[in-house]
N, C-alpha and C positions, 0 to 999 in steps of 0.2 A: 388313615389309609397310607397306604406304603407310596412315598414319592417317588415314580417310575421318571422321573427326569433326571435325576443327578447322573451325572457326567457328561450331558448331553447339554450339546450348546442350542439355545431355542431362538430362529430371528423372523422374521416377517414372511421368509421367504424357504421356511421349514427346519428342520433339524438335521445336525451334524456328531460326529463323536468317531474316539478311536473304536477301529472294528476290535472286538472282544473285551472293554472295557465300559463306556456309555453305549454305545452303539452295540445292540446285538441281536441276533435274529426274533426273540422274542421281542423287542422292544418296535422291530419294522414289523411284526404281524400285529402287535395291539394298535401300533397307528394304524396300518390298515385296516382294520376294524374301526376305527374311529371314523377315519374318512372316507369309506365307505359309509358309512350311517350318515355323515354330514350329505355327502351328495347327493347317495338316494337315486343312484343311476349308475350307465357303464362308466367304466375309467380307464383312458391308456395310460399302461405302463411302459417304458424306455429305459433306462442305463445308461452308464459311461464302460468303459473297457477295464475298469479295475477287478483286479481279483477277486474281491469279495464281493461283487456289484451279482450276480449270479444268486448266490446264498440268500442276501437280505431282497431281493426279486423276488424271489421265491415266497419267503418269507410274505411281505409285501401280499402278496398276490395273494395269500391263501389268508388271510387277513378281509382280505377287500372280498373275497367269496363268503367268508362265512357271512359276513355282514350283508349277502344277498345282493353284491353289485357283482355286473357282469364288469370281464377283465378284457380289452386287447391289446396283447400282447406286440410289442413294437422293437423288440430286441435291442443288440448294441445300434444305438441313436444320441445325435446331438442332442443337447435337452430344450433349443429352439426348436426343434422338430416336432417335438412331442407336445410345445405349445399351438403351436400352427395344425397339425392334427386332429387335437380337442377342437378349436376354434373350429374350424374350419367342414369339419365334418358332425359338426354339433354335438359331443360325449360332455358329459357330467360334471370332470374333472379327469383329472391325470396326476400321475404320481414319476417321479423320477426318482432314480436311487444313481447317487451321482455325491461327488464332494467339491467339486467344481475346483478350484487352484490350490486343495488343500494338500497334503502329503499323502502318500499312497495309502498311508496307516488309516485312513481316514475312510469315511463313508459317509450318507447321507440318505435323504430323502425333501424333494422339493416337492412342493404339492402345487394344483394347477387346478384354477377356478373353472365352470364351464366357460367361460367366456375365455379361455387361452390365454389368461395369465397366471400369474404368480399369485397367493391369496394377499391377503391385505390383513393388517396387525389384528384388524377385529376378526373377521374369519376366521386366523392361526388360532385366536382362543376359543370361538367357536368349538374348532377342533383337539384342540389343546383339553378342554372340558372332557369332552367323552371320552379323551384319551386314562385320564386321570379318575375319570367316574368307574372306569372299568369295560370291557365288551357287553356290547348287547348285540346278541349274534339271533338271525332266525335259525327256524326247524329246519332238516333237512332236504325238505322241500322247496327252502328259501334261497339257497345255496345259488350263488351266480354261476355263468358259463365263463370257459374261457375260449378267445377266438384269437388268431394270431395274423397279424399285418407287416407283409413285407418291401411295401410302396409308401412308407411313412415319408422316404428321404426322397422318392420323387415327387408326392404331392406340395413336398418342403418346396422342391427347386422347380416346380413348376409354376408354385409362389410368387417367389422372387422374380423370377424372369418374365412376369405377366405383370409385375410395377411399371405403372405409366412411364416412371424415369427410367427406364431399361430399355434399351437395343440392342438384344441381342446381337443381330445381323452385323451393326457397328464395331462391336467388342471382339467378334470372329473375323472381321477383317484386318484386322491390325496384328493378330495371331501372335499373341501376346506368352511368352516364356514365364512362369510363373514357380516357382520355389515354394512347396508349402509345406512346413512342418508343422503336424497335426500333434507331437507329443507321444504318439503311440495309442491315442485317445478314439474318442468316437467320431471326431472329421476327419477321422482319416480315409474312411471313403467316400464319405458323404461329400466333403469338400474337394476331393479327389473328382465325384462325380460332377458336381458344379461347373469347375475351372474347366473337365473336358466337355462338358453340352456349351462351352460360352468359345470352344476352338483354342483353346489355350495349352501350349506343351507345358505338362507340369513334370518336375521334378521333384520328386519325393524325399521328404527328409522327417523319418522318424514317423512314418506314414503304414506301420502294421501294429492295426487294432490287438495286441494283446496289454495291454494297460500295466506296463513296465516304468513305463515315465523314465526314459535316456535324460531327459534333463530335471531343472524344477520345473514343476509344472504350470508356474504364471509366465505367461508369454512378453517378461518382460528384459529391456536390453541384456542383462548380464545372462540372460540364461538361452539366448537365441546367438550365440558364436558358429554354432556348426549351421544355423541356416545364412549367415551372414558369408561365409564361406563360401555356400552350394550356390548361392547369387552370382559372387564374384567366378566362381568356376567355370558353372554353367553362363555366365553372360545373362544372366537373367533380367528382366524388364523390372519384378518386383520378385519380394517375398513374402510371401504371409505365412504370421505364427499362431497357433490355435495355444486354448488351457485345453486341459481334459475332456470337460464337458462341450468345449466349440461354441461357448457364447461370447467369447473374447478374441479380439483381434488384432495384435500387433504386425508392422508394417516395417520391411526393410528396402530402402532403397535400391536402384539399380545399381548404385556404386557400393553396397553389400555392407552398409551400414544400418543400425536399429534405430530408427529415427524416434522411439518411446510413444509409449501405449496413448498419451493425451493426443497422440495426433491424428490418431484414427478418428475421432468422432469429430475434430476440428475440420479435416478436409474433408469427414462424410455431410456437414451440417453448412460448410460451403456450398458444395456440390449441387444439395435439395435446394438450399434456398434459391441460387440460381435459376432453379424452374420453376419454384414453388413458395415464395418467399410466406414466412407465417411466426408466429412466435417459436421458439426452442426451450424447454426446459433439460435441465442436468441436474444431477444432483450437487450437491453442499462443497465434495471435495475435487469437484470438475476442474479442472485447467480455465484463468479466463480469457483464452484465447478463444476462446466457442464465444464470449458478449464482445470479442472486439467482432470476429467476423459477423457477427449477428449485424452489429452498428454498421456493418460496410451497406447490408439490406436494409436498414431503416428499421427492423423487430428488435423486440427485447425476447430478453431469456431470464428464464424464471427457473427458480431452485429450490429442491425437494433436499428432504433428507434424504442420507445414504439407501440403499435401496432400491434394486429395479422396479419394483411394484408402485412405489412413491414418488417414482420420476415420470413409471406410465400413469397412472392415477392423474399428477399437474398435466404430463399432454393429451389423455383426454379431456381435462375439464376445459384447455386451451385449445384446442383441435389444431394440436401442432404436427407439422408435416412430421418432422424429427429431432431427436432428443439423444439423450442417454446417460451411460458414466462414464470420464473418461479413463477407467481401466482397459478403454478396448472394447466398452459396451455402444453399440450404436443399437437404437429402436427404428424403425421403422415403422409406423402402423399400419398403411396401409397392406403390409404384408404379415407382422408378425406384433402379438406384444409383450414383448421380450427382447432384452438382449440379444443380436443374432451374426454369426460371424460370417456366413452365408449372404446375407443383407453387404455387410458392410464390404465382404471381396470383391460383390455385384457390382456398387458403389464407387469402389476406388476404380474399377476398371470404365466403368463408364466413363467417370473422371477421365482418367487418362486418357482412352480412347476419344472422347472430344478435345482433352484439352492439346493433344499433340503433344504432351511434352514431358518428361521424363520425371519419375515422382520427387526428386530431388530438387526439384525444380518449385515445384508445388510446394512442399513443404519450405523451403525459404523464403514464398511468399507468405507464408504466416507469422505473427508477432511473436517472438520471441520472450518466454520467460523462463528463470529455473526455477523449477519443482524438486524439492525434498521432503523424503518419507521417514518418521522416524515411528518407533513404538518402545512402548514405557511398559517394564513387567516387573516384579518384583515377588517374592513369597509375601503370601497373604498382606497382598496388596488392597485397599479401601478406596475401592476404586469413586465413590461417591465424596468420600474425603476430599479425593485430590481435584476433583473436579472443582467441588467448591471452593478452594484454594486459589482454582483456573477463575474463574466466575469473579469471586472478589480482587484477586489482581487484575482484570482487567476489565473494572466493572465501569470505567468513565467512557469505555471507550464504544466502538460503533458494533455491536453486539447483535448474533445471530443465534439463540438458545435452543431452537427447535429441535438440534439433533445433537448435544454433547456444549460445544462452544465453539461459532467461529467470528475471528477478529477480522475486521478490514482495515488497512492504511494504506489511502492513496489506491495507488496499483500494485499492492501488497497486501498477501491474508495469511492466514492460516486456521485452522480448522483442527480442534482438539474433542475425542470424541473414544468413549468407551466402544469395542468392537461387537458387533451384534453378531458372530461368532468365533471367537476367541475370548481368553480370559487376557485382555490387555486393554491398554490408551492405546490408539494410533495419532499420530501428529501427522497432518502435513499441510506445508505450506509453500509456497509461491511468491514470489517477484522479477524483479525483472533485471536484476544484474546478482542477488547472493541472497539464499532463505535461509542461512545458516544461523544468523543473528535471531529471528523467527524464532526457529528450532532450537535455539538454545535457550534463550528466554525460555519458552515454555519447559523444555526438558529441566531447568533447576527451578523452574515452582513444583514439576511434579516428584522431584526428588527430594522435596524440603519433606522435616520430618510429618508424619502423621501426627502427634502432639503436641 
């Protein structure tokens, strides 16, 4: 049989690829057809704001009808929304067509269990099967409906704001000036809508839904200058920066600096414990200022490979308050299970509204270490080669194998690991005064030759 995956990157948490290359509109109507047949029920679909996000929707949907699931349709949406939706309103599954931090060239599809997550590695083959066995579609008769929903983003934010940790009332008295650039993406109104039901003047920065992407689209410091600006202009209290999709959340201070994406879930996993103290999982490449503050409350924290699905997966089995990645992913479950960037603005503003005190403030009470990110690519790279390479060089030492390799020394690691969509290594690693020695070690074992 004809392999309908090449070019398309496959991970836990669905598939990716350039639009008109791996990705293309035949390829999102066979998965839908596929996951459609796995569910066996209705499915919301949602979007991100890119241009091509329309076509393979389309695509998508008429996929997921032949296979006799009904469709509703939830338009341009965060793709936490579309998880909380499912959830919450009890559907099948759900499908997002999104790339989430990837380049605009890009596209996707995330697929959503009924239970309002992400699927899980066995599931993805589940459907990975039928995808590759070929459609099996019903008679004409069998054909689903399609219904359209346009209270996706308040059922989202009436979520959020009904979490025991939320006061609302509190958060609006303090009337808090807020800076949010959404990227041009899908929170651009949704987060727009949030910030104003919590009384908050927002100042818009790159906050119209046509999926242009003014900057790069990961909401990390180098690429947040012009909301670091609109802080300092506007006198703003904070700034929050979204990716594409608005499951990411980076944080700039009131002094209009980009305080980096690990901080977000450091000061949100504070916050909860304070009310809620319980264990915390993260994933593998987390920052570990999340186990020092965990130790201020007496819990540990427990770590999953890379992966939103695999970090909610350890905090249910844990019944941890919260979790995540620290890309900017804060979980929540009592509200969502998923990544949500909704959750985590909710979060920081509670924060501050109790804590009285300015987020620059907060974040220098956290431990301090540096984080370096590097990635290793090469033509027809072997990528299992070099691993092994990784493995046996640092095979005496204190070993994490679960998800790629990661090493600990002391209060220093690093984490080497084949990307579960892209064709690269990513490296990174952490301590507490230079990870560059880290990152270089590892980058000349994976540049030594392959034979």
């Amino acid at each position: 049989m004809e392999d309908c995956t090449v070019g398309l990157l496959i991970s836990v948490s669905g598939i990716r690829g350039v639009v008109g290359e791996g990705l293309t509109p035949e390829v999102a109507c066979r998965f839908g057809v596929a996951f459609g047949g796995w569910t066996g029920g209705p499915v919301a679909v949602g979007r991100d704001t890119r241009p091509t996000g329309e076509m393979l929707e389309m695509a998508a949907i008429s996929g997921l009808l032949s296979a006799g699931s009904d469709v509703v349709r939830l338009g341009v949406i965060p793709t936490p929304t579309v998880l909380c939706f499912v959830r919450w309103e009890g559907l099948s599954g759900g499908a997002v067509i999104t790339a989430s931090h990837n380049p605009i060239s890009w596209n996707g599809l995330k697929l959503v269990s009924p239970e309002g997550r992400f699927l899980t590695a066995g599931e993805g083959e589940e459907v990975l099967k039928r995808y590759r066995e070929g459609p099996s579609r019903g008679s004409w008769e069998d054909v689903g409906q399609v219904a359209q929903r346009r209270d996706a983003a308040d059922l989202h934010i009436e979520k959020v704001l009904s979490s025991e940790l939320v006061d609302p009332e509190a958060i609006k008295e303090r009337g808090f000036k807020v800076a949010l650039d959404a990227v041009d993406g899908a929170g651009s109104e949704a987060g727009r809508k949030l910030l104003e039901r919590l009384g908050c003047e927002v100042v818009p920065v790159h906050c119209r839904p046509d999926g242009r992407f003014p900057r790069g689209p990961e909401p990390v410091p180098e690429n947040l200058g012009e909301l670091e600006r609109a802080v300092r202009e506007h006198g703003a209290d904070v700034g929050f920066g979204l990716d594409p999709d608005a499951d990411r959340l980076s944080l700039v201070s009131e002094e209009g600096r980009a305080v980096g994406e690990e901080y977000t879930l450091a000061l949100a996993v504070r916050f909860v414990l304070g009310k809620e103290p319980g264990p915390v999982a993260v994933n593998l490449s987390t920052s570990r200022m999340v186990e020092d503050v965990a130790g201020e409350f007496g819990v540990q924290v427990y770590r999953a490979p890379v992966g939103e699905v695999n970090v909610l997966m350890e905090m249910l089995r844990l019944r941890a308050p919260i979790g995540g990645e620290g890309n900017g992913g804060v979980i929540l479950p009592e509200v969502n299970y998923g990544r949500d960037s909704l959750v985590g603005m909710t979060l920081i503003l509670q924060y501050l509204a109790e804590a009285d005190e300015p987020l620059s403030r907060l974040v220098a009470r956290l431990p301090r270490y540096v984080m370096r990110k590097a990635t290793y690519r090469r033509p027809g790279l072997d990528r299992e080669a070099a691993m092994e390479r990784v493995r046996s060089h640092f095979g005496g030492e204190d070993l994490d194998l679960r998800d790629g390799v990661r090493i600990v020394r002391d209060r220093a690691w690093v984490h080497i690991r084949p990307s579960n969509t892209e064709p690269l290594i990513r490296v990174v690693a952490e301590a507490e005064v230079t990870a560059d020695r880290l990152i270089d070690e590892v980058m000349g074992i994976l540049e030594e030759d392959d034979g």
